[in-house]
mmCIF file of the N, C-alpha and C atoms, coordinates in Angstrom:
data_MODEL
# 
_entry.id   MODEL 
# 
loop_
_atom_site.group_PDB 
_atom_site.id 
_atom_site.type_symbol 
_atom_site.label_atom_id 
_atom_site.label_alt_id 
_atom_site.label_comp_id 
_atom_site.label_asym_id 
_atom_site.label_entity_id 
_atom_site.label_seq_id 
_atom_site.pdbx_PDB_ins_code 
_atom_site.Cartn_x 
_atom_site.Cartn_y 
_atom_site.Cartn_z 
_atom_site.occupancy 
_atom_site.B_iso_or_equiv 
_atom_site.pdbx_formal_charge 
_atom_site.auth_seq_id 
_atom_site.auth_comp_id 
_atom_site.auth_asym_id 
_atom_site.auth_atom_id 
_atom_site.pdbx_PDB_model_num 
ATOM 1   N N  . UNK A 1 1  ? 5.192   7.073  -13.778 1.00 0.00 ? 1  UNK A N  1 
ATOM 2   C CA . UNK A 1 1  ? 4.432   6.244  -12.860 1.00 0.00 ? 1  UNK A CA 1 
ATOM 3   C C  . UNK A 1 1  ? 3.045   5.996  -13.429 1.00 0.00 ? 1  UNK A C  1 
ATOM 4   N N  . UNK A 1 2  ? 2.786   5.083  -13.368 1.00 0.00 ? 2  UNK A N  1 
ATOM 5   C CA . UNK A 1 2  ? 1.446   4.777  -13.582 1.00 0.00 ? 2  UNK A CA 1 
ATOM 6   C C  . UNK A 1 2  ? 0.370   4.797  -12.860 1.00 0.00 ? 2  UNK A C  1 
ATOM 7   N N  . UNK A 1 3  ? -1.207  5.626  -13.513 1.00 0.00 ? 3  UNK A N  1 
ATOM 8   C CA . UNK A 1 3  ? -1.851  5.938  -11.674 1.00 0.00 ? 3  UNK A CA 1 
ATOM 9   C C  . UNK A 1 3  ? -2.215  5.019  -11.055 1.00 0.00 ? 3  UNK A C  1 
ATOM 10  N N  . UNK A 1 4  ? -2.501  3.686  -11.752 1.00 0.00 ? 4  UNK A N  1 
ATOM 11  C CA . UNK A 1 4  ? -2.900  2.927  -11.227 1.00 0.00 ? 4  UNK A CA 1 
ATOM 12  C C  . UNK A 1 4  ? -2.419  2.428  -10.062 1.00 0.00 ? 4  UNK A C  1 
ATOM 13  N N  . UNK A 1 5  ? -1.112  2.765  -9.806  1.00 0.00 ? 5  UNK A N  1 
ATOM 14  C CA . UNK A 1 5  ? -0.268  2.500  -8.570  1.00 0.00 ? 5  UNK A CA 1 
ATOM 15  C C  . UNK A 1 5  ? -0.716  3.423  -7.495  1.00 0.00 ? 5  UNK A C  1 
ATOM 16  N N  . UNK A 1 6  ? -1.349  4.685  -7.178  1.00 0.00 ? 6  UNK A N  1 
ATOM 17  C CA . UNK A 1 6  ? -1.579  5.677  -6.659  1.00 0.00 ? 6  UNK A CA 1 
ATOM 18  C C  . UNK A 1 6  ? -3.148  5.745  -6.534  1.00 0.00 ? 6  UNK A C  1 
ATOM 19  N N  . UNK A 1 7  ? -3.675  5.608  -7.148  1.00 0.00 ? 7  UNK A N  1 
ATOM 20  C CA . UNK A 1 7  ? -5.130  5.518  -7.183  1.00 0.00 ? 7  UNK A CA 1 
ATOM 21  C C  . UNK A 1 7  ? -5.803  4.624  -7.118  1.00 0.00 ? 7  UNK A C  1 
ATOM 22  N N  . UNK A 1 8  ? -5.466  4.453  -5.517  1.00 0.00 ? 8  UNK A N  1 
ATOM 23  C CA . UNK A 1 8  ? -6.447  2.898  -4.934  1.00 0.00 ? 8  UNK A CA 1 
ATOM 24  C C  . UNK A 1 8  ? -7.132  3.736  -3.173  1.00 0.00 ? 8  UNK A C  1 
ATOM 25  N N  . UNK A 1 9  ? -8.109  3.333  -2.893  1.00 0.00 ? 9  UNK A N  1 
ATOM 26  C CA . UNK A 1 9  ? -8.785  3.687  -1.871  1.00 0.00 ? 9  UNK A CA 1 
ATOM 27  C C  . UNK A 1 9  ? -8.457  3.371  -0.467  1.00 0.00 ? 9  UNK A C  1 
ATOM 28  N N  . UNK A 1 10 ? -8.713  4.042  0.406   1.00 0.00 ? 10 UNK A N  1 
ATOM 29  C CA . UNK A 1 10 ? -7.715  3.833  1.886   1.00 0.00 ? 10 UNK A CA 1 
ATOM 30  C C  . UNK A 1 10 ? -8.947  2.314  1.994   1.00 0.00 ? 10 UNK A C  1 
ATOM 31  N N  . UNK A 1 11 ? -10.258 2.032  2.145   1.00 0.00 ? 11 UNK A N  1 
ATOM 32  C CA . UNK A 1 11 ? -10.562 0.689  2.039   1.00 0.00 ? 11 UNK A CA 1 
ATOM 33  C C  . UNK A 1 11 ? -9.830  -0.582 1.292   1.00 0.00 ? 11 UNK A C  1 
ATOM 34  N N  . UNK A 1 12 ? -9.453  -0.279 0.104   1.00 0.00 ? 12 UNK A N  1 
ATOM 35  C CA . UNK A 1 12 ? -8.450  -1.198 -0.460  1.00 0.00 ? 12 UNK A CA 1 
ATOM 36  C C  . UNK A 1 12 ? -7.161  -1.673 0.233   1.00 0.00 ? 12 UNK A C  1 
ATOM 37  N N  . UNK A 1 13 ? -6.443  -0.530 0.775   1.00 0.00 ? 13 UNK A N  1 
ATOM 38  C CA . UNK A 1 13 ? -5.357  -0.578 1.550   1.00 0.00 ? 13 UNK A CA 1 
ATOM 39  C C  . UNK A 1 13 ? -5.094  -1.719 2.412   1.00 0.00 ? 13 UNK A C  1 
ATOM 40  N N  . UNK A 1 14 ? -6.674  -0.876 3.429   1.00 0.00 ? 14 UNK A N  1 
ATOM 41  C CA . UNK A 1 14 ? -6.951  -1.663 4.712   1.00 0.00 ? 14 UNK A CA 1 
ATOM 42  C C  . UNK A 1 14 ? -6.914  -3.106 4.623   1.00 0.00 ? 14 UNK A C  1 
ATOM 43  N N  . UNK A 1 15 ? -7.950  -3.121 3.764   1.00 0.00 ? 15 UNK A N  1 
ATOM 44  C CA . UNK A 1 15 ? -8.349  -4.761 3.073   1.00 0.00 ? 15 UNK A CA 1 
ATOM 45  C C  . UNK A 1 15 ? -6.969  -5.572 2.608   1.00 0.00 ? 15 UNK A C  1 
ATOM 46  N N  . UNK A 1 16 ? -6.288  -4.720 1.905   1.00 0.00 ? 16 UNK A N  1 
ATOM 47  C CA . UNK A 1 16 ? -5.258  -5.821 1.590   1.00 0.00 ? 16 UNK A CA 1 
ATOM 48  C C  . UNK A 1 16 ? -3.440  -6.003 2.213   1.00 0.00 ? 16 UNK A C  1 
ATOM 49  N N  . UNK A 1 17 ? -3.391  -5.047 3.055   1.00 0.00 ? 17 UNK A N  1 
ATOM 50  C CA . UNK A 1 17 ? -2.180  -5.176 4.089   1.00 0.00 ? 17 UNK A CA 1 
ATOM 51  C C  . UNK A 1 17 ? -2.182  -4.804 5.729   1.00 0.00 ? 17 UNK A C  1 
ATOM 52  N N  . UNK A 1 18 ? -3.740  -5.033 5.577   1.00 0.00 ? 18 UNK A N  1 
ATOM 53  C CA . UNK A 1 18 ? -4.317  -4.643 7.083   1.00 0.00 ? 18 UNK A CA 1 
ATOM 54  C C  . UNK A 1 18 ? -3.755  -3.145 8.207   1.00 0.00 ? 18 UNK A C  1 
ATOM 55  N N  . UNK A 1 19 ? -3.382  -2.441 7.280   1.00 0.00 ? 19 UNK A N  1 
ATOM 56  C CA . UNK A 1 19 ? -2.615  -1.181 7.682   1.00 0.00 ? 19 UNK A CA 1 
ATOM 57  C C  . UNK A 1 19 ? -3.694  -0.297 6.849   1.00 0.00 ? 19 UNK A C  1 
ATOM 58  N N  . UNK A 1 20 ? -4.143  1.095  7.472   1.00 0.00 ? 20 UNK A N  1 
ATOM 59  C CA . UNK A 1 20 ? -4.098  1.921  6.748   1.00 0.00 ? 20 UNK A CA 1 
ATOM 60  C C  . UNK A 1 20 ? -3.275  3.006  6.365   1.00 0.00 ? 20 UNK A C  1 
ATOM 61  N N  . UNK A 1 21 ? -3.519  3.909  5.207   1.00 0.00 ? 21 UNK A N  1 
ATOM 62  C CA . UNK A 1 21 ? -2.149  4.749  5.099   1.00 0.00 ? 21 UNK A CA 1 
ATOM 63  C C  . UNK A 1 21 ? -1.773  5.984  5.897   1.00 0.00 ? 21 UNK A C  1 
ATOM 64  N N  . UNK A 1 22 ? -2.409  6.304  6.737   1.00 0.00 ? 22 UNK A N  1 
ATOM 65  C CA . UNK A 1 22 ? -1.411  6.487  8.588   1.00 0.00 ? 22 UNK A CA 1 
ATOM 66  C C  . UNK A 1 22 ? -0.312  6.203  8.372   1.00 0.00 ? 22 UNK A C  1 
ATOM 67  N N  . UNK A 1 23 ? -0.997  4.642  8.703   1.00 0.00 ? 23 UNK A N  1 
ATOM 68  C CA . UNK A 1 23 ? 0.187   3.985  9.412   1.00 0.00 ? 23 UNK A CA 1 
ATOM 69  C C  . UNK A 1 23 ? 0.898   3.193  8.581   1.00 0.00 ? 23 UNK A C  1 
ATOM 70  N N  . UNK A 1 24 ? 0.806   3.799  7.206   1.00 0.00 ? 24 UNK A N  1 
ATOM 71  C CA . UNK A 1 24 ? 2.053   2.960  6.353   1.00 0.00 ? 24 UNK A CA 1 
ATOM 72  C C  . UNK A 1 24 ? 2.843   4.378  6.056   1.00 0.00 ? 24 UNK A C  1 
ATOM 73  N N  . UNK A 1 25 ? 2.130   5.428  5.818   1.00 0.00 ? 25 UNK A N  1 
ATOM 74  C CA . UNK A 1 25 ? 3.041   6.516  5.964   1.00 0.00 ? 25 UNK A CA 1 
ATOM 75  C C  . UNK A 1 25 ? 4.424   6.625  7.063   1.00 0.00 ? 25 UNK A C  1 
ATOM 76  N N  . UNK A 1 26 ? 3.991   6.411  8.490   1.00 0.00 ? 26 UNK A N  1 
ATOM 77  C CA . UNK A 1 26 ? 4.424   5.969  9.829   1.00 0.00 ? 26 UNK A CA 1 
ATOM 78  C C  . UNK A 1 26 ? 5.808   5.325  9.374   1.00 0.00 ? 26 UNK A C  1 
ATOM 79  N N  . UNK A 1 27 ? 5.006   4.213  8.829   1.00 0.00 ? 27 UNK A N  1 
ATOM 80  C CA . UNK A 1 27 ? 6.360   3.077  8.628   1.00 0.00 ? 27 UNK A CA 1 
ATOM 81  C C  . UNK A 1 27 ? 7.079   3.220  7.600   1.00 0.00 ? 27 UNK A C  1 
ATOM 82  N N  . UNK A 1 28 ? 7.074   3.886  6.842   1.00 0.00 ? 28 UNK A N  1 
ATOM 83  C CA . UNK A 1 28 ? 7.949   4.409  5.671   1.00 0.00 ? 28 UNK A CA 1 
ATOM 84  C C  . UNK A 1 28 ? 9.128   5.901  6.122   1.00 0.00 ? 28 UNK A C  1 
ATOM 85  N N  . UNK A 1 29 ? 8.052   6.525  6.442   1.00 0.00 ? 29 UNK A N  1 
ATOM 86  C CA . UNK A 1 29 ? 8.695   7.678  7.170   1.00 0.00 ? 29 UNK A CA 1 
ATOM 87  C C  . UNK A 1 29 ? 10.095  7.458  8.307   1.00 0.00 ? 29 UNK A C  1 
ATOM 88  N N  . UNK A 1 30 ? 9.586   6.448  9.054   1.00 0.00 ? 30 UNK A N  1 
ATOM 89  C CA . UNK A 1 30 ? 10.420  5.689  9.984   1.00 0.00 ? 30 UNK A CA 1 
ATOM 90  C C  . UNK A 1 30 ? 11.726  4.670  9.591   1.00 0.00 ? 30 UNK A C  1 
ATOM 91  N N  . UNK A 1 31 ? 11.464  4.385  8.295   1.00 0.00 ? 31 UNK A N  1 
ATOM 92  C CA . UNK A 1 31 ? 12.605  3.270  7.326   1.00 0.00 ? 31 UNK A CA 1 
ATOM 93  C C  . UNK A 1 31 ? 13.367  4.588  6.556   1.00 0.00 ? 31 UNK A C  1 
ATOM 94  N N  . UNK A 1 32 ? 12.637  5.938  6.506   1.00 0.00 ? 32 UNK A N  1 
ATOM 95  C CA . UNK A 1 32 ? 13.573  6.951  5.593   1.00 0.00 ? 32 UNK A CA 1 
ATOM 96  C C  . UNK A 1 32 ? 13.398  6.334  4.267   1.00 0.00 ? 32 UNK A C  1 
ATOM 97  N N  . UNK A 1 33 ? 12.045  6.374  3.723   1.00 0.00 ? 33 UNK A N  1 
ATOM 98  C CA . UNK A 1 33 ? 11.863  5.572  2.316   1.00 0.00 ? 33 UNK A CA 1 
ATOM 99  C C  . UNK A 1 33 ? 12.256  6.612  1.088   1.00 0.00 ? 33 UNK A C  1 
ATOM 100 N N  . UNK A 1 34 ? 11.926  7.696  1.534   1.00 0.00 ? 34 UNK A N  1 
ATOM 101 C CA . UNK A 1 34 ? 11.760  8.787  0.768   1.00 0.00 ? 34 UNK A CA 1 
ATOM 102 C C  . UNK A 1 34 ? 13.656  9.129  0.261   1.00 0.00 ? 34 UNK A C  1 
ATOM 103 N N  . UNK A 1 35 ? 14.454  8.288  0.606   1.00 0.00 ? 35 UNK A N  1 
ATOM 104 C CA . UNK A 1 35 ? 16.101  8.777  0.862   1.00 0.00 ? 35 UNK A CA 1 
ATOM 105 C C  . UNK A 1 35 ? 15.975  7.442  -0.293  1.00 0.00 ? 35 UNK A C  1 
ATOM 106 N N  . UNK A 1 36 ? 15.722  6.618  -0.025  1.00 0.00 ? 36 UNK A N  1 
ATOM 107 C CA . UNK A 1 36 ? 15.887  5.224  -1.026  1.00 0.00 ? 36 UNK A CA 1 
ATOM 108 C C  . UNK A 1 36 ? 15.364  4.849  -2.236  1.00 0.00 ? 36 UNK A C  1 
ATOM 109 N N  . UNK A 1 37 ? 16.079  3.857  -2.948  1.00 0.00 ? 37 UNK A N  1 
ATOM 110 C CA . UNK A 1 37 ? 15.495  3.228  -4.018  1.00 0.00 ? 37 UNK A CA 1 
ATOM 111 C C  . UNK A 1 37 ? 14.099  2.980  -4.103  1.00 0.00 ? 37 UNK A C  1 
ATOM 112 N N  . UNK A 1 38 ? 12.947  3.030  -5.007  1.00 0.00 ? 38 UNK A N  1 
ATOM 113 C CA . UNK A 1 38 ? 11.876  2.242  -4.613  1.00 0.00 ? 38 UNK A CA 1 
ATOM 114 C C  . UNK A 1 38 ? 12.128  0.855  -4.505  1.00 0.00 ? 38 UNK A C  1 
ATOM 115 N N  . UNK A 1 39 ? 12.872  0.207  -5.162  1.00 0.00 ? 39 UNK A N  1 
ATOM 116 C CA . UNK A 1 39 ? 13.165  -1.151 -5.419  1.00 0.00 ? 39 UNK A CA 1 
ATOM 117 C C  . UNK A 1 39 ? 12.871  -1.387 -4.091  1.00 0.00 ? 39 UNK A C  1 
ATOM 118 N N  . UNK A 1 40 ? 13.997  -0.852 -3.440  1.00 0.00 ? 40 UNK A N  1 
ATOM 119 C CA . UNK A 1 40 ? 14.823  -0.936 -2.015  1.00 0.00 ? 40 UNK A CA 1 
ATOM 120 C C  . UNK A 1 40 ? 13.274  -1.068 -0.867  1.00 0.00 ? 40 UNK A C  1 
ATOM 121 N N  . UNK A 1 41 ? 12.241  -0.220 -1.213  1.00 0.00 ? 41 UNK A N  1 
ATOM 122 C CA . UNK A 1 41 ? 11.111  0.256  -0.320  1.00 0.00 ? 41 UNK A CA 1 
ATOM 123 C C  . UNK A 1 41 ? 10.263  -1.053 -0.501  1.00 0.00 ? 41 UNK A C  1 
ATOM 124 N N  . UNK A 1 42 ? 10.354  -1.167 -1.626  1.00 0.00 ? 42 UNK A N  1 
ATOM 125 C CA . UNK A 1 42 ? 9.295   -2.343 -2.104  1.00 0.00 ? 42 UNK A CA 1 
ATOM 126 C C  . UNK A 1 42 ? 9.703   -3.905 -1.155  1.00 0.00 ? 42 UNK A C  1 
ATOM 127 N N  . UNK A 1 43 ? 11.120  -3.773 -1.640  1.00 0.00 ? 43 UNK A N  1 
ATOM 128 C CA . UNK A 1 43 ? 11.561  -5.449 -0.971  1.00 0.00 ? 43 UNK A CA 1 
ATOM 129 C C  . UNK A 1 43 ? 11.347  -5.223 0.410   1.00 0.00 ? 43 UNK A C  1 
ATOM 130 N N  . UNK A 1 44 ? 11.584  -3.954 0.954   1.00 0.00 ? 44 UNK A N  1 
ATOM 131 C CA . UNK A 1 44 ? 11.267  -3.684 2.770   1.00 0.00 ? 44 UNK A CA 1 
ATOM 132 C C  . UNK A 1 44 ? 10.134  -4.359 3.217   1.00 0.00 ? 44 UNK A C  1 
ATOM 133 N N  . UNK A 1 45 ? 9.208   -3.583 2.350   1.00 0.00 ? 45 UNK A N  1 
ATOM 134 C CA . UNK A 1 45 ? 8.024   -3.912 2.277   1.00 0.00 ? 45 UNK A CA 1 
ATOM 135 C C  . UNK A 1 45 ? 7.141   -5.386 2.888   1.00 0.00 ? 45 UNK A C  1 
ATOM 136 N N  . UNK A 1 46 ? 8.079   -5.905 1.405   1.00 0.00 ? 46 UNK A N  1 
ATOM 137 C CA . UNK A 1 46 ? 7.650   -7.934 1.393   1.00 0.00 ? 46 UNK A CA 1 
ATOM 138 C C  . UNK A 1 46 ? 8.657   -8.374 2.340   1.00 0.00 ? 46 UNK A C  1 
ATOM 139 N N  . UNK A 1 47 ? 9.670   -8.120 2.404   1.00 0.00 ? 47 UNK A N  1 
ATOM 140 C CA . UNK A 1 47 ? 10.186  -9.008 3.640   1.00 0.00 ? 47 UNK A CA 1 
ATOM 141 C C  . UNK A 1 47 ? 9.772   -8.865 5.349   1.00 0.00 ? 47 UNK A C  1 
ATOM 142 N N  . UNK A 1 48 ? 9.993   -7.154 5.455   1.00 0.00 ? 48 UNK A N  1 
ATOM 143 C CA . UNK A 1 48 ? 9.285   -7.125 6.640   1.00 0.00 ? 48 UNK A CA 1 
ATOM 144 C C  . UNK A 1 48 ? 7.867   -7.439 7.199   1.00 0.00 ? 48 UNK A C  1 
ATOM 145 N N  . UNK A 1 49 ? 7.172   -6.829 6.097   1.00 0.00 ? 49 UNK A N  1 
ATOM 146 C CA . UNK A 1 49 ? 5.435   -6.697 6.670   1.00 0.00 ? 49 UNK A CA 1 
ATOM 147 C C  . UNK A 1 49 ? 4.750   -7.675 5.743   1.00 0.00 ? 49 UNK A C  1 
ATOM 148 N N  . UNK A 1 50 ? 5.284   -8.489 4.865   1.00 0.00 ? 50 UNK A N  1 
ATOM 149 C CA . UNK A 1 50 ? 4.837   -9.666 3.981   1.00 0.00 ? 50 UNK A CA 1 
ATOM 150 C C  . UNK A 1 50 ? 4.273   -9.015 3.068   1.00 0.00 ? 50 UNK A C  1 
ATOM 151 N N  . UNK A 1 51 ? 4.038   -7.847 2.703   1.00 0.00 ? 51 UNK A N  1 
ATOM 152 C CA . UNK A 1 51 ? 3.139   -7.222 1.706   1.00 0.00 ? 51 UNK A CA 1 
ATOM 153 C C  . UNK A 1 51 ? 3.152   -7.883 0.163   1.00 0.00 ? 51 UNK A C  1 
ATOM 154 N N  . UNK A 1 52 ? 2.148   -7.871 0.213   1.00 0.00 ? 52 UNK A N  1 
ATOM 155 C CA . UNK A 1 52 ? 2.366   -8.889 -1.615  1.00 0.00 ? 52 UNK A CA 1 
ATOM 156 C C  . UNK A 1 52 ? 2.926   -7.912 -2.373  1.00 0.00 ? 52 UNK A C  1 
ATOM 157 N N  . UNK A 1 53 ? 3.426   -8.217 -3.801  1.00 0.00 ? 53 UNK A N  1 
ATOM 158 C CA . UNK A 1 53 ? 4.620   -7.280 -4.415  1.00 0.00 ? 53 UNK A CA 1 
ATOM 159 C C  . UNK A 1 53 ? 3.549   -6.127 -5.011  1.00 0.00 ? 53 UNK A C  1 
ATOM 160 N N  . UNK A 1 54 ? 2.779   -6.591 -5.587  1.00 0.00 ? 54 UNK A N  1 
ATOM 161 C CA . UNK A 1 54 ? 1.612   -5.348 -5.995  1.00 0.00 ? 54 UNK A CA 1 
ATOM 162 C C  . UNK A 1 54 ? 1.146   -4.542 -5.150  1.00 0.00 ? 54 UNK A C  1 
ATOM 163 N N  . UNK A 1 55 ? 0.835   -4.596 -4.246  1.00 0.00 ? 55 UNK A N  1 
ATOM 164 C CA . UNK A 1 55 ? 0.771   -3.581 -2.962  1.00 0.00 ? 55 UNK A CA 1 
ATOM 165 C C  . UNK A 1 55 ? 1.916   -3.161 -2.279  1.00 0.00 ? 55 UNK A C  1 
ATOM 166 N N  . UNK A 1 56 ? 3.134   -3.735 -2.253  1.00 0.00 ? 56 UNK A N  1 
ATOM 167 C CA . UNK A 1 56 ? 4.175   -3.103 -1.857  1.00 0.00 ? 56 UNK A CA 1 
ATOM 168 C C  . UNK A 1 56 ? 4.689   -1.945 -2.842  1.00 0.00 ? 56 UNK A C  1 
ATOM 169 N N  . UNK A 1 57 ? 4.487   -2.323 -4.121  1.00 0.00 ? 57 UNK A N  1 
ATOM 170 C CA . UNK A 1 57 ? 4.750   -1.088 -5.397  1.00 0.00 ? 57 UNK A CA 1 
ATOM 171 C C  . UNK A 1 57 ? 3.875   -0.303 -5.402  1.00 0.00 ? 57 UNK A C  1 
ATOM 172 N N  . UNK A 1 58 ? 2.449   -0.272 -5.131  1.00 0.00 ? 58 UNK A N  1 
ATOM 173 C CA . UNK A 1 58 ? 1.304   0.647  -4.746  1.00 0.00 ? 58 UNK A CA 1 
ATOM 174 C C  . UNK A 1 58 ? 1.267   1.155  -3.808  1.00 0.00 ? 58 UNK A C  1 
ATOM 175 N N  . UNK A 1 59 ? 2.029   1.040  -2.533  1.00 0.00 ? 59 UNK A N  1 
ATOM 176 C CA . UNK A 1 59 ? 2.139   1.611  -1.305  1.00 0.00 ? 59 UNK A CA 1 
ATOM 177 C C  . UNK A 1 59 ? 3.604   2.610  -1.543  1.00 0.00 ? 59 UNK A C  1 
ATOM 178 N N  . UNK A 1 60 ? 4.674   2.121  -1.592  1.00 0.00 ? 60 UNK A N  1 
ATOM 179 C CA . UNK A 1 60 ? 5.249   2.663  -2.599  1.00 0.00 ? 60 UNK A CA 1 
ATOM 180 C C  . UNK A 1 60 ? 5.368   4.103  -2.865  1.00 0.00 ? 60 UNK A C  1 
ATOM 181 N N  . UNK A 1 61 ? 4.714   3.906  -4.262  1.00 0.00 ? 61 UNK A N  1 
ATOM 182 C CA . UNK A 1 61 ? 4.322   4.914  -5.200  1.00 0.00 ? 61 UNK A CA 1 
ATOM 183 C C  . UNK A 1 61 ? 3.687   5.651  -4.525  1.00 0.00 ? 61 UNK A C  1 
ATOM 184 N N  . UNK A 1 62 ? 2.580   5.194  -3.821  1.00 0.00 ? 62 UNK A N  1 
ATOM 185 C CA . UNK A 1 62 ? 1.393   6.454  -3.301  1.00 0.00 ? 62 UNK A CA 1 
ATOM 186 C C  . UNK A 1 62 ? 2.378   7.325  -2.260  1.00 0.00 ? 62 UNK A C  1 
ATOM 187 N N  . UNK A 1 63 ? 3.368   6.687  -1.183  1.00 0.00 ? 63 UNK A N  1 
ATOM 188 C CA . UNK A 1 63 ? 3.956   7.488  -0.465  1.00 0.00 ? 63 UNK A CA 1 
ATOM 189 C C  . UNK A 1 63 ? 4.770   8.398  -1.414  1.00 0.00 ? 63 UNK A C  1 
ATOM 190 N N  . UNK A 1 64 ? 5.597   7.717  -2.075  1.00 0.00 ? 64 UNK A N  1 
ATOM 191 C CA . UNK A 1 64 ? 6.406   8.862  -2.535  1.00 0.00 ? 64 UNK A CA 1 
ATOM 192 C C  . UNK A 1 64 ? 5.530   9.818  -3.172  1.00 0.00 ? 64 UNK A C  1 
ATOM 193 N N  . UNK A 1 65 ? 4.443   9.675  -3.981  1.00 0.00 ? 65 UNK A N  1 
ATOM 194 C CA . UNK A 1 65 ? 3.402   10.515 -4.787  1.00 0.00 ? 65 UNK A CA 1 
ATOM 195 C C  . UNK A 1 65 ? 3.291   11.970 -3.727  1.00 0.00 ? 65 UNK A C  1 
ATOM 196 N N  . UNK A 1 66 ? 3.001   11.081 -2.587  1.00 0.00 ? 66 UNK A N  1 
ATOM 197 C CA . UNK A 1 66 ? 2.432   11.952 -1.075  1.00 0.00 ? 66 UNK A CA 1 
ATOM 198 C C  . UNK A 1 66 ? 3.525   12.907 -0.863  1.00 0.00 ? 66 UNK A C  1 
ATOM 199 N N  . UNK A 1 67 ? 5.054   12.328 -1.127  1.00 0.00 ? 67 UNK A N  1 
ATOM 200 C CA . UNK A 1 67 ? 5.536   13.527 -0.571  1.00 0.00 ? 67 UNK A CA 1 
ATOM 201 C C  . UNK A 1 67 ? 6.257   14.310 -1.595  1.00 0.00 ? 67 UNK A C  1 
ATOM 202 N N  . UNK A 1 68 ? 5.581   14.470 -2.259  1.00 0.00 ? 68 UNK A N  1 
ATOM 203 C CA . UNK A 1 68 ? 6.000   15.633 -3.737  1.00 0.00 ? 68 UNK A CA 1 
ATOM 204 C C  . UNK A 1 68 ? 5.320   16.381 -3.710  1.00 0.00 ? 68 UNK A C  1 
# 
């Protein structure tokens, strides 16, 4: 993984999917992301919550990062 995917600031977050990571934890936790593909987490991501693809792979990463 690359950190750059993981090492972005809960202001960045906010700013760019209007969620902070609470509540993207919340919503990952709740989809059972941690059981799935990232692929799989990522497309959740953009289809459900529109997340642009770079922040859906950075949101992502940081959860799964979170629960290791």
């Amino acid at each position: 993984m690359k950190k750059e995917y993981w090492d972005v600031s809960e202001e960045q977050i906010l700013e760019k999917t209007d969620k902070n990571i609470a509540e993207w934890r919340k919503i990952l936790d709740a989809f059972k992301a941690a059981e799935k593909k990232s692929n799989e987490v990522v497309a959740y991501l953009q289809a459900e919550f529109n997340v642009p693809r770079y922040w859906a792979r950075t949101l992502t990463t940081l959860y799964l990062k979170l629960k290791v």
